[in-house]
NUKOLDO-542287 format. One line per field, with one value per atom (N, C-alpha, C, O, CB): atom name; residue number from 1; chain; x, y, z. Coordinates in pm, whole numbers, plus 50000, padded with zeros to 5 digits. Glycine has a CB too. Example, Ala and Ser with C-alpha at 12.3 -4.5 7.8 and 13.67 -1.06 7.14 Angstrom:
2
tise c(N;CA;C;O;CB;N;CA;C;O;CB)
lumlum c(1;1;1;1;1;2;2;2;2;2)
fifi c(A;A;A;A;A;A;A;A;A;A)
east c(51319;51230;51320;51424;51131;51285;51367;51290;51341;51408)
north c(49431;49550;49670;49668;49553;49775;49894;50003;50114;49940)
up c(50780;50780;50780;50846;50905;50708;50714;50787;50804;50572)
END
This chain:
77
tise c(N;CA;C;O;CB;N;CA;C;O;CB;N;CA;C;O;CB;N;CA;C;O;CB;N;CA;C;O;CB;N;CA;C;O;CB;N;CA;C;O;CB;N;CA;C;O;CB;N;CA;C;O;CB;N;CA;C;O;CB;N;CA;C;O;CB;N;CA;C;O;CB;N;CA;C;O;CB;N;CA;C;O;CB;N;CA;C;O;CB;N;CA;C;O;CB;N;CA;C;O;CB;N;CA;C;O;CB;N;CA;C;O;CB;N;CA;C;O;CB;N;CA;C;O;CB;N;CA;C;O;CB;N;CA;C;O;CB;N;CA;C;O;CB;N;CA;C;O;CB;N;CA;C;O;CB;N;CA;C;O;CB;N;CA;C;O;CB;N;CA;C;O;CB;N;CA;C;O;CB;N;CA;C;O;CB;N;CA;C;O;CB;N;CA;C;O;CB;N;CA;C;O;CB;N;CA;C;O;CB;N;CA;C;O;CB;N;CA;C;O;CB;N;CA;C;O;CB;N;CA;C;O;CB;N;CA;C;O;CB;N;CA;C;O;CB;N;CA;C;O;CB;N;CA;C;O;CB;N;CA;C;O;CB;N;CA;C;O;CB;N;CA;C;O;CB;N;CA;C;O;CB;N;CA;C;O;CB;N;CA;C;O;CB;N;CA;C;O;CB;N;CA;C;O;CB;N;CA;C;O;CB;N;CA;C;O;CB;N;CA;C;O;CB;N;CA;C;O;CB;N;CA;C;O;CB;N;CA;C;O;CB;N;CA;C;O;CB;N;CA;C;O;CB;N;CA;C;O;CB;N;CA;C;O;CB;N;CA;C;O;CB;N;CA;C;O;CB;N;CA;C;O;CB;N;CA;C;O;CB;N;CA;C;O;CB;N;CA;C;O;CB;N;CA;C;O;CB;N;CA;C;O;CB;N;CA;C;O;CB;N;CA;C;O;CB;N;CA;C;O;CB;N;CA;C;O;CB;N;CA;C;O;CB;N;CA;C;O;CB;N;CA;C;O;CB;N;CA;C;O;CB)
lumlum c(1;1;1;1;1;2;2;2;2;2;3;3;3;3;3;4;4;4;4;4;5;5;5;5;5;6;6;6;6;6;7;7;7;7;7;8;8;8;8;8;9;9;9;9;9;10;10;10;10;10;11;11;11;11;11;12;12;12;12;12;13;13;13;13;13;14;14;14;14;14;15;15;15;15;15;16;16;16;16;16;17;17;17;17;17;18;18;18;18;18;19;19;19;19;19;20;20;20;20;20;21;21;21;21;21;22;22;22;22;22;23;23;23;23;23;24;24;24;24;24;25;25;25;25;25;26;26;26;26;26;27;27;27;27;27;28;28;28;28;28;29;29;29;29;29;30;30;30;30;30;31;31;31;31;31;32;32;32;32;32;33;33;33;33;33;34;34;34;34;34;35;35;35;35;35;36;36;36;36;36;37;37;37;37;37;38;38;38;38;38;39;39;39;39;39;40;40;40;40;40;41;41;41;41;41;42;42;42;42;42;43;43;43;43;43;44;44;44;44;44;45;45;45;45;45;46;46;46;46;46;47;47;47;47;47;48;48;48;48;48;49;49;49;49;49;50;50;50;50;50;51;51;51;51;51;52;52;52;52;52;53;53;53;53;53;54;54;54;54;54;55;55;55;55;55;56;56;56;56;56;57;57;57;57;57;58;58;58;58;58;59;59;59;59;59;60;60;60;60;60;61;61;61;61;61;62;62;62;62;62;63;63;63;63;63;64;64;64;64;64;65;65;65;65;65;66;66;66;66;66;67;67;67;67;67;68;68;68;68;68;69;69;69;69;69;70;70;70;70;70;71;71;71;71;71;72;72;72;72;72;73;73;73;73;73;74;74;74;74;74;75;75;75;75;75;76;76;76;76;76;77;77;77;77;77)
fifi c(A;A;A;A;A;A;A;A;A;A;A;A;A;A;A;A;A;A;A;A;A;A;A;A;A;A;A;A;A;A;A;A;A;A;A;A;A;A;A;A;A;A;A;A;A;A;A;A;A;A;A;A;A;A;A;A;A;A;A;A;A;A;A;A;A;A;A;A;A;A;A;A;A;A;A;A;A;A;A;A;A;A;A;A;A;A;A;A;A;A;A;A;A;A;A;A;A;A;A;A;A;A;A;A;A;A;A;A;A;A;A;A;A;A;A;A;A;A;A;A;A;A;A;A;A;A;A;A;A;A;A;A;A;A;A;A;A;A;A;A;A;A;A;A;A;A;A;A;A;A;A;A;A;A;A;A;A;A;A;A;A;A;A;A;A;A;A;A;A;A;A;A;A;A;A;A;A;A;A;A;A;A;A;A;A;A;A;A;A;A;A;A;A;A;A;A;A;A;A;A;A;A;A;A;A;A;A;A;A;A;A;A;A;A;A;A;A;A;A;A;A;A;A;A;A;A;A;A;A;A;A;A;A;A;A;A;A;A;A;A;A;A;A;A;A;A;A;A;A;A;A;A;A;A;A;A;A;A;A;A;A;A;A;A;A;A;A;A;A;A;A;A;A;A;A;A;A;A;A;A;A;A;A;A;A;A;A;A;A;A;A;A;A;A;A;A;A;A;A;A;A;A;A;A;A;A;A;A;A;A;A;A;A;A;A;A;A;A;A;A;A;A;A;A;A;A;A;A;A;A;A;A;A;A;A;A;A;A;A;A;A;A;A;A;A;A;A;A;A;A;A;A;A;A;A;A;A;A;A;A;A;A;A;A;A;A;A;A;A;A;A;A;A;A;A;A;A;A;A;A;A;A;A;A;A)
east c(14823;14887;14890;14794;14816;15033;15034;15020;15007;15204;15022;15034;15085;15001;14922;15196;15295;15305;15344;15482;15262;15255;15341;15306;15084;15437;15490;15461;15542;15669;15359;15317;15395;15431;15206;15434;15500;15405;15286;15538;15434;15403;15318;15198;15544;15363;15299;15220;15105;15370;15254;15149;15008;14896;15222;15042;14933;14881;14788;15001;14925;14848;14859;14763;14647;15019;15025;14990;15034;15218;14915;14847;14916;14857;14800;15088;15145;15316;15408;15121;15254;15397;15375;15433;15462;15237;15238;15185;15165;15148;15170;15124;15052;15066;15270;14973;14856;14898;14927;14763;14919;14997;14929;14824;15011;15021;14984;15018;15009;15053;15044;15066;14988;15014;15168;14893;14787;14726;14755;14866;14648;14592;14474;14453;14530;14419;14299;14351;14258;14199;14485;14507;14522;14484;14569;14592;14658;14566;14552;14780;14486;14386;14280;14240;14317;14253;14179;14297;14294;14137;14388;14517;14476;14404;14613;14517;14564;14451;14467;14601;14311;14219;14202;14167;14090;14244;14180;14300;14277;14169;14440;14548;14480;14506;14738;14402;14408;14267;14251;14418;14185;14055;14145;14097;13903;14206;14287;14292;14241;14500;14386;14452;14342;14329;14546;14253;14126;14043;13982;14043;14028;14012;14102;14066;13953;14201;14255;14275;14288;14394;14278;14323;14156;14167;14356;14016;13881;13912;13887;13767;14000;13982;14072;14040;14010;14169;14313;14228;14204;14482;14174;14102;14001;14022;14028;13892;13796;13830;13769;13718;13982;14033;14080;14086;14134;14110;14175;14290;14328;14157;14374;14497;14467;14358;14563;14600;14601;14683;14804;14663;14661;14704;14770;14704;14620;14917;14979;15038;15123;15110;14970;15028;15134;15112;14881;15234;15345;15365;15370;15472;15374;15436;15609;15677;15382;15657;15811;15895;16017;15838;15850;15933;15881;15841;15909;15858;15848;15975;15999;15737;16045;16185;16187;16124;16317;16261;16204;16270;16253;16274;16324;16314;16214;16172;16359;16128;16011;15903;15796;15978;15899;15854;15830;15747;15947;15956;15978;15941;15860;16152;15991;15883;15712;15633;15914;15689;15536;15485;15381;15447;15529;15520;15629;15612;15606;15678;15684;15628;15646;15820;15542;15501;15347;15299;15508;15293;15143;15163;15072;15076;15286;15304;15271;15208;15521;15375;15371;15225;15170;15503;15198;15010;14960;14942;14894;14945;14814;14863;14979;14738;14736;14746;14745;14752;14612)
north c(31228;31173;31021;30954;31217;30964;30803;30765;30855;30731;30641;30591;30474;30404;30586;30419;30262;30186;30222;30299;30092;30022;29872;29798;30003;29849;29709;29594;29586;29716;29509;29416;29288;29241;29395;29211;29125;29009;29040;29157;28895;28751;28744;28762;28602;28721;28668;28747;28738;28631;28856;28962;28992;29007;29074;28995;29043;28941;28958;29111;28812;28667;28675;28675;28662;28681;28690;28521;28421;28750;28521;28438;28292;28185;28517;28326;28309;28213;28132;28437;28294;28270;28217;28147;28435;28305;28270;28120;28027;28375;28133;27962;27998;28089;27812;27892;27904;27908;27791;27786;27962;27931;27772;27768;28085;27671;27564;27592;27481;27439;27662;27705;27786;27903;27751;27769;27896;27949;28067;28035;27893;27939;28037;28154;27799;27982;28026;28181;28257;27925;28273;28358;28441;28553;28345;28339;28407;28418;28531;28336;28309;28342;28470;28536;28220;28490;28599;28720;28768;28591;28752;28818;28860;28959;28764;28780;28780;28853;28932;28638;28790;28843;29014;29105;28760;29010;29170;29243;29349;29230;29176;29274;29282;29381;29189;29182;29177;29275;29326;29019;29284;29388;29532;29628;29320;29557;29681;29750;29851;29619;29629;29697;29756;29877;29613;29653;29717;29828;29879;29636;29878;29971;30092;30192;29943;30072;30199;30218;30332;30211;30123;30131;30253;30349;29936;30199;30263;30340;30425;30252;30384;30550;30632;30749;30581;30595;30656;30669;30789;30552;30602;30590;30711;30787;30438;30762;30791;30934;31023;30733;30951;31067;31138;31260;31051;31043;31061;31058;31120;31109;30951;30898;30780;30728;30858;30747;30684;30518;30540;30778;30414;30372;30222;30141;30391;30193;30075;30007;30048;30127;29885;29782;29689;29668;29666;29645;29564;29438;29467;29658;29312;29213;29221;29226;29056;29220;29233;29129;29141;29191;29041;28975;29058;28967;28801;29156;29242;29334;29448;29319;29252;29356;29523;29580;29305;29578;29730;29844;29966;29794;29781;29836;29861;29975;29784;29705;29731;29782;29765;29641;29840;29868;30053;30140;29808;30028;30216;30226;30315;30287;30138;30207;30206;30282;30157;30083;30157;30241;30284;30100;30296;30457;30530;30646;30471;30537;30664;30670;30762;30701;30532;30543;30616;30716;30392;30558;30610;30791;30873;30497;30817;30956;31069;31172;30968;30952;31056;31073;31172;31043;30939;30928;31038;31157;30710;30980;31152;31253;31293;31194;31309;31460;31562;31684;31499)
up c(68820;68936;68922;68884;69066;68962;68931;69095;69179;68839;69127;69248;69218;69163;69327;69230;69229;69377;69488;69184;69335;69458;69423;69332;69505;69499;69436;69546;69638;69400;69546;69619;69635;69527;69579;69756;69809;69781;69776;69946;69763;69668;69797;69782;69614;69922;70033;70075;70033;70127;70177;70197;70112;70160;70186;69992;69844;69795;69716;69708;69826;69810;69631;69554;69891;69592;69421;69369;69426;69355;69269;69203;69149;69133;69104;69122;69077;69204;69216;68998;69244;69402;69559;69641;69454;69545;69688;69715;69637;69768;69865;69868;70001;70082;69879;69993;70161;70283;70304;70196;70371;70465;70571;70634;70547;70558;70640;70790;70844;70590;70863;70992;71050;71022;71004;71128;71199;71086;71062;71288;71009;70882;70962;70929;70766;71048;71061;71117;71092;71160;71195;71160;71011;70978;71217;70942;70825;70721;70675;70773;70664;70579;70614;70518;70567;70696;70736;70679;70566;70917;70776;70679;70618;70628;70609;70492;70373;70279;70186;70336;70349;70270;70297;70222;70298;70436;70467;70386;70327;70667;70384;70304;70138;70069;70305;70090;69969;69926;69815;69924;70027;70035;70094;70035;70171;70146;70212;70015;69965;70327;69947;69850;69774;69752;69770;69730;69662;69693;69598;69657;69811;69835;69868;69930;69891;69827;69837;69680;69637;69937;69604;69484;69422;69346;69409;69492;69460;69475;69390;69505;69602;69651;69585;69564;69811;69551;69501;69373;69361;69501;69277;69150;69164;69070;69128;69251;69245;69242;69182;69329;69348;69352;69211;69195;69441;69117;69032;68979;68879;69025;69075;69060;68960;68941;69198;68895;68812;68885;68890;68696;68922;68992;68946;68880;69078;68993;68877;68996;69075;68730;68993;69113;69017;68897;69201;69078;69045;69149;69269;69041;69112;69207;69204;69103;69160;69346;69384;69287;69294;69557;69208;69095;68979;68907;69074;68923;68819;68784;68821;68847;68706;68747;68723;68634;68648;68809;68827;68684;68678;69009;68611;68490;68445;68425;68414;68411;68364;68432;68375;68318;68536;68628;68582;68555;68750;68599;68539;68406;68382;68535;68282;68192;68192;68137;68072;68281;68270;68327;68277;68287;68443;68513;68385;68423;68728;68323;68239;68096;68016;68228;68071;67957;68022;67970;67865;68122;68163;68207;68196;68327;68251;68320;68143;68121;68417;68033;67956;67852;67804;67880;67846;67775;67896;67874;67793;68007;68035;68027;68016;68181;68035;67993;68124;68107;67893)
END
């Protein structure tokens, strides 16, 4: 079993894109962190279950996107 998740730059706090929010931080940093702990734990649980689990940032173009869900679908067994 795969699980694809394609994460938003802002929401997912990507490493690469996002940026701090200077407006009501003291809402949003809290946010951001609980979205970015949300993911990690579901990613444990989805994992523990035995899903196989492939996060993507929304600038990953979805070609490549799809071959790595069909290269991982066809490696397991």
């Amino acid at each position: 079993m795969v699980a694809v998740f394609i994460d938003r730059c802002f929401w997912h706090s990507c490493p690469e894109h996002s940026a701090a929010p200077t407006t009501n931080a003291d809402y949003w940093d809290p946010k951001l962190a609980r979205n970015r702990q949300r993911d990690a734990d579901n990613t444990a649980t989805l994992q523990s279950a035995g899903w196989l689990v492939i996060r993507a940032w929304e600038q990953t173009p979805p070609e490549d996107i799809a071959a790595q869900v069909a290269a991982v679908v066809v490696a397991r067994p």
